[in-house]
N, C-alpha and C positions, 0 to 999 in steps of 0.2 A: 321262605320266610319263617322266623320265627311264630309257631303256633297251630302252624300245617297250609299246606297248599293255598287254600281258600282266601287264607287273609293278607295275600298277593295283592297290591290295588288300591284302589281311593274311593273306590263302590261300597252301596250296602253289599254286603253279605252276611245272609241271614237265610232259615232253614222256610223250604217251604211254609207258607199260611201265615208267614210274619208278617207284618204290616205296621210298617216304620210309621209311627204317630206323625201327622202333617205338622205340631205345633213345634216339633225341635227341630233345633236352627244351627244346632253344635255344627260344625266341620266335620270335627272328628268324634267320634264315642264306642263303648265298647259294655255290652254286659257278658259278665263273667259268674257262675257259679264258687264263689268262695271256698268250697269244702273240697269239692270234685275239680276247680282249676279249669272247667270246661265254658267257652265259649261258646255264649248262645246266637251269639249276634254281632256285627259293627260298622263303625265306615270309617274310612282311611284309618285301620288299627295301627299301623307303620310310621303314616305321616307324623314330622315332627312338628310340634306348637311351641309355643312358649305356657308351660306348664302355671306360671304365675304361684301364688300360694301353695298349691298343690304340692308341690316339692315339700313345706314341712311335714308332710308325714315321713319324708326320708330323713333328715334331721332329728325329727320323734323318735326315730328307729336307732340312729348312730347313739344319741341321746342314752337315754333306755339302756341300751347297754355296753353306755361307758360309762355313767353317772350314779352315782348311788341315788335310787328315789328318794331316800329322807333323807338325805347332805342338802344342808344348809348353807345357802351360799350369799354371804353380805352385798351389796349391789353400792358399784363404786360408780362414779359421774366417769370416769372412762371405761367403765364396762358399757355407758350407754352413747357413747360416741358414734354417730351414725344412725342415729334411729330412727327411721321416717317412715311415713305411709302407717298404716294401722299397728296402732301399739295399743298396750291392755293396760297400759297405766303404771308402770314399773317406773321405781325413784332413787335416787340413793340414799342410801342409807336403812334403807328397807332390806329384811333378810325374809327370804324365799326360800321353800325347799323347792330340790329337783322337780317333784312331782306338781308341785304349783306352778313351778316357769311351763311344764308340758301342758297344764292347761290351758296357761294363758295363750300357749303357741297355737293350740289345736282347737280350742273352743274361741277363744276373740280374734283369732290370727295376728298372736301379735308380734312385730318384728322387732321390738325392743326384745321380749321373751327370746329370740334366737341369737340376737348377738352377745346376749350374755351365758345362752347355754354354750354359744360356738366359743368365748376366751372362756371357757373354761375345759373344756377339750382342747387346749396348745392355743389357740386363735384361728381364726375366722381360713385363713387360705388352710390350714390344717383340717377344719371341720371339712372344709369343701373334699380335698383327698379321701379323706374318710367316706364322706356320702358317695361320691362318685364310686371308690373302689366296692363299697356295698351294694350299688344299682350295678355295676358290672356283673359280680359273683353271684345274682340273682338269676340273670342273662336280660339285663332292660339293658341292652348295650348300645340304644338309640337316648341314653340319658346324658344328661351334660348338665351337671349344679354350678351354676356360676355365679352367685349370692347365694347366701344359707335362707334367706327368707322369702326367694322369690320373686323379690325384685327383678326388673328387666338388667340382665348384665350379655356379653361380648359369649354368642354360644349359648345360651341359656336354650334348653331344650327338651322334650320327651317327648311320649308317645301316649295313645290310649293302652295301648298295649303293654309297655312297659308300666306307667302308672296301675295297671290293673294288679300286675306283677307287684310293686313297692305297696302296692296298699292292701291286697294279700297276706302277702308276709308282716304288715306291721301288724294286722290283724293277730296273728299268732300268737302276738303278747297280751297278756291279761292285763296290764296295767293302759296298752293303748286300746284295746278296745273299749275298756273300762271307761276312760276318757272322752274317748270321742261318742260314745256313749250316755254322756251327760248332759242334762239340760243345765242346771244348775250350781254352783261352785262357790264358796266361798275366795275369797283372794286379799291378801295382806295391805295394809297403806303403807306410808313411810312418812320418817325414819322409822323402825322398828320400837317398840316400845308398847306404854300407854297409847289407847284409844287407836293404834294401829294392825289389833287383830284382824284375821279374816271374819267374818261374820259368816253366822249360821243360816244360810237360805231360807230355812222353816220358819226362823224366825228374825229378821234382820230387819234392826233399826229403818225407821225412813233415810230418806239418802238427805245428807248434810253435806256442808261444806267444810272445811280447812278449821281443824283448833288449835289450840295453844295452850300448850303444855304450863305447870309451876313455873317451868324455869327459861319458857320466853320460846320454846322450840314449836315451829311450826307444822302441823301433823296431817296430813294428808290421810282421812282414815280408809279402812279397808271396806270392800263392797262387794255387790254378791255381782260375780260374771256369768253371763248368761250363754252357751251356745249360739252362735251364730250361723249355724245349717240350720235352717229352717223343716228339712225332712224331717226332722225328729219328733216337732210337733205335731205335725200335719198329713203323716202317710203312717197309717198303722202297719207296726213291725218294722217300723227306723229305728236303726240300731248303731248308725255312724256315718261319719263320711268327713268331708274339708270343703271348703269353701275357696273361693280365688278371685283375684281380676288385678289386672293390670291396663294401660293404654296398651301394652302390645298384643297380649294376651289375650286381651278383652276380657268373658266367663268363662273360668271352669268351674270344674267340680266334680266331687267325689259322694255317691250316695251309699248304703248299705241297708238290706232290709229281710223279713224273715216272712215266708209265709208257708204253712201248709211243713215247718220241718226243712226249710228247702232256701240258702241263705245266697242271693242276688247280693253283685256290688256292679254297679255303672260310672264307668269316668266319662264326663264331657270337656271336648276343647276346643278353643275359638267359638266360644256360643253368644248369643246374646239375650237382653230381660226381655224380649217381644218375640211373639208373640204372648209368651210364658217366659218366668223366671228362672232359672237354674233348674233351681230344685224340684219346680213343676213340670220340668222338661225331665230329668231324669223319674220321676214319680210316673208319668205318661211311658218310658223306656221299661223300667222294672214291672209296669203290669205287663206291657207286651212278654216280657223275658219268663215270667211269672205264668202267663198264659202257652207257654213252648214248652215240651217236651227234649225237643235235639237241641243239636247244638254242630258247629263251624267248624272249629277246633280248639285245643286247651292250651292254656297255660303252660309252658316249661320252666320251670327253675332250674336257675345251674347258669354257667358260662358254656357258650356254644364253644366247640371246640375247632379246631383249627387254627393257622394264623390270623391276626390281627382280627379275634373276634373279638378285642374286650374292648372301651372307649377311647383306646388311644386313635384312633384311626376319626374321631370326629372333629378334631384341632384339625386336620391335615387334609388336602383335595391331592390331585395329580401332581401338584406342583410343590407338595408336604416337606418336611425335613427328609435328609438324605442320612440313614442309618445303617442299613445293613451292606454285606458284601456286594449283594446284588445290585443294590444300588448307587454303589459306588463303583461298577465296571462297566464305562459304556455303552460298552460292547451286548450288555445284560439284555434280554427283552423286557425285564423286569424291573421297577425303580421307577422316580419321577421324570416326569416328562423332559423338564430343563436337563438333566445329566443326558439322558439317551442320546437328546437331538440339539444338544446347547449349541455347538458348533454350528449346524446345519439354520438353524433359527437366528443365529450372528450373520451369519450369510447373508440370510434372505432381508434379515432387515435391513444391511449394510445397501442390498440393492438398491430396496425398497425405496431407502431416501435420496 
């Protein structure tokens, strides 16, 4: 397995003296040293979940750098086609930079925020090739985006292990740590104009409702966005993370934090708000990690090498598309199952009836 020996399984594995907190309820999770890439800890780091929100920090990533941060981009009624489940307030007619739709992605999770960063990278099945082929070249080859936002779609999947991986690497860039870093934010209304700045956090009007322009236009003013990970307030030396949920999903979540010089990130998946919430669940995992010395195994970047290491192989079981020479020569011991034994399997079922 990807990561080394140990994290073979659906067990904790964890270094001697560890003591997996009773209150987390995750399925799956994983802490990882950010700098060093070394694994202190996890359980079922392999198994795959439905990542839920989680996934925008891959998007954040494609994002980032395809987009110019300060490109300005007009927001049209079919850029927002499709936008359900937690949106941060985005309208038409409103103009947004790059760097404002990343917060709205990363601090409110909002899924209006991704489907207009995704038609602006070609459209939405184009952003999806893009994140996939970047969670491949990382080597999170248990990753499969099938919405840019996290929504439940057909395949929609990752790992603790893999997301440690994509939220590493996002880490890298100074504009998303920057981000997920914030409590705070300014964010635009719409239409663009009068009365639809972002407002100053430090000093931002009380919260109003809809005005009305000289000339009869309706304005939806702008307001201060708040982070929605809650570790940032509440665990000293939170420094980032994502938040998530879905019905299929249930809780995940992404923490980050700094103590002692020494910089912890923990993904949780398939978790629930009981006994503790997300955040208090990973907050309880980071002191544990916080309090270790060793560590399981590390991080790899990179695509593993071999055939069919990269995500093509997650669309397809035994009975997958028939592609190579191999697989098209019966005779082959190698290929899908129907080719090898079609004949034989006509047979039996022709008995059968």
């Amino acid at each position: 397995p990807a990561g080394g020996d140990a994290l073979d399984g659906c067990d904790v594995v964890a270094p001697d003296g560890f003591d997996v907190p009773r209150d987390v309820t995750a399925s799956s999770w994983m802490i990882s040293d950010l700098d060093t890439g070394e694994v202190v800890a996890a359980r079922d780091p392999h198994g795959r979940y439905r990542p839920a929100s989680l996934i925008k920090t891959l998007l954040a990533t494609v994002a980032l750098d395809t987009l110019d941060a300060d490109r300005v981009i007009e927001v049209t009624d079919e850029d927002l086609v499709g936008a359900e489940g937690s949106l941060v307030g985005i309208g038409p007619g409103g103009q947004y930079s790059v760097d404002r739709l990343v917060r709205g992605l990363l601090m409110s999770s909002g899924n209006d925020a991704a489907l207009v960063l995704a038609r602006r990278m070609g459209g939405v099945e184009e952003t999806l090739e893009a994140m996939n082929a970047h969670a491949a070249g990382l080597g999170a080859v248990s990753t499969h985006a099938a919405t840019v936002n996290g929504l439940d779609g057909p395949g929609m999947m990752s790992t603790a292990y893999d997301l440690s991986l994509i939220f590493r690497d996002a880490m890298s860039r100074p504009e998303f740590a920057g981000i997920v870093g914030t409590e705070m934010s300014g964010f635009p209304g719409y239409p663009a104009g009068e009365g639809a700045d972002a407002p100053d956090p430090a000093s931002a009007p009380a919260l109003t409702g809809p005005t009305t322009r000289g000339d009869g236009t309706v304005v939806n003013p702008g307001f201060v966005l708040a982070n929605d990970n809650q570790l940032l307030y509440n665990y000293p030396g939170a420094f980032g993370g994502k938040t998530g949920f879905t019905d299929d999903a249930r809780h995940t979540f992404i923490g980050a934090a700094e103590r002692d010089g020494r910089r912890l990130a923990v993904v949780l998946l398939d978790g629930t708000r009981v006994p503790a919430s997300p955040w208090e669940q990973a907050a309880l995992l980071l002191d544990a990690g916080f309090d270790t010395d060793d560590s399981v195994g590390r991080l790899v970047t990179g695509p593993p090498a071999g055939p069919g290491a990269g995500t093509e192989h997650l669309a397809s079981g035994p009975l997958g598309s028939v592609g190579t020479a191999a697989q098209l020569d019966p005779s082959s011991t190698r290929g899908p199952v129907l080719v090898r034994y079609g004949p034989w399997l006509a047979v039996g079922a022709a008995g059968l009836v």
